[in-house]
C-alpha positions in Angstrom: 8.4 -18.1 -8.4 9.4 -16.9 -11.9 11.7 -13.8 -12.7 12.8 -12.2 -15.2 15.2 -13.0 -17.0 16.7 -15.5 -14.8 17.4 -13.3 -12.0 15.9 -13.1 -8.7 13.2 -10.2 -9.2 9.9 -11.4 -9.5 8.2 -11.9 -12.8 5.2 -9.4 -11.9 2.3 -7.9 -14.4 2.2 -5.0 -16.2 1.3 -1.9 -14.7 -2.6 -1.9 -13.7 -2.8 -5.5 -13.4 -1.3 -5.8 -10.3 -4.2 -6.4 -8.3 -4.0 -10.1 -9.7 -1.0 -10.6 -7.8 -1.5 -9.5 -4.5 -1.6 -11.1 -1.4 -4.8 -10.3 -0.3 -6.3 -11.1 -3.8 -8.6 -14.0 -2.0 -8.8 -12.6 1.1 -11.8 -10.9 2.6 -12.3 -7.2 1.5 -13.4 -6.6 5.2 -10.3 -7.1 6.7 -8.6 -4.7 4.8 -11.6 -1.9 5.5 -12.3 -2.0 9.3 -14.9 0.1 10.5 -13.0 1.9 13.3 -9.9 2.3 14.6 -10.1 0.9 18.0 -10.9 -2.3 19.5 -11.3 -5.6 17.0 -10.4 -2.9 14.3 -6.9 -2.7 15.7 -6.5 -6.9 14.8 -8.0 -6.7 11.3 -5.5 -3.7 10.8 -2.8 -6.2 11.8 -4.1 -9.2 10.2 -4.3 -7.1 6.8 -0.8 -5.7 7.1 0.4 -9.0 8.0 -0.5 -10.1 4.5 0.8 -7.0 2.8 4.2 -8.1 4.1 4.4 -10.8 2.4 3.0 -9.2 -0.4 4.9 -9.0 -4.1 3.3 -6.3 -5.4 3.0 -3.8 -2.3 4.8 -1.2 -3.3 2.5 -1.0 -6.8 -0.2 -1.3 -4.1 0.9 1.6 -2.0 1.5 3.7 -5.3 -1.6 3.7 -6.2 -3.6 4.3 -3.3 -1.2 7.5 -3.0 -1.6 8.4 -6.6 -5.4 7.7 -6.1 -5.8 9.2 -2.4 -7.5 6.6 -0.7 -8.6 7.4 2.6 -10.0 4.4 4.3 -8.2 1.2 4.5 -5.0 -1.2 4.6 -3.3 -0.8 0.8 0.5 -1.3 0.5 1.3 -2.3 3.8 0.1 1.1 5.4 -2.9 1.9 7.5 -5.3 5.2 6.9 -3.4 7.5 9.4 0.0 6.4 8.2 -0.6 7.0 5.0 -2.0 10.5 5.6 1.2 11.1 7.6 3.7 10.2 4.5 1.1 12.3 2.2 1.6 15.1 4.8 5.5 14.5 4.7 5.8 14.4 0.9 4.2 17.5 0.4 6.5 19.4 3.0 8.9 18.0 1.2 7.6 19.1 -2.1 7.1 22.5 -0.7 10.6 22.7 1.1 12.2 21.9 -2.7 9.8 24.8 -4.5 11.1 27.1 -1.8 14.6 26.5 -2.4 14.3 26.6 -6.5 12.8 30.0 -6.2 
């Protein structure tokens, strides 16, 4: 693996081009978009986030599909309702902070 300059951190693209690294890069798209979340759904959903742990650029992954607010599917690691719980728990904490500026 390369790094930069010499050290142990990953040599990783730039911003927007991380999709070329990820794990899941040649995997099929299907896994990572189950149709439900019950029954074979629930293995795909583990199979994906399997990946996305061994994945270098997951947390560029997660960003984005916060920053974008993708509903459906595996990205960074995090499943549709666990993403829409730490969305939900960001903006308490958003509104928490407002409250205590004002």
């Amino acid at each position: 693996m390369s790094s930069i300059s010499g050290g142990s951190a990953p040599l990783l693209p730039p911003d927007g081009h991380w999709r070329s690294s990820a794990a899941c890069h040649f995997s099929d798209p299907d896994l990572f978009f189950p149709i439900s979340s019950s029954g074979k759904s629930t293995a795909e959903v583990t199979a994906a986030k399997a990946i996305c742990a061994v994945c270098p650029v997951r947390r560029q992954c997660l960003a984005f599909a916060l920053r974008t607010h993708q509903v459906h599917g595996v990205w960074g690691g995090t499943s549709e309702g666990e993403r829409r719980r730490l969305m939900s728990a960001v903006k308490a904490a958003e509104r928490s902070q407002t409250r205590q500026t004002a």
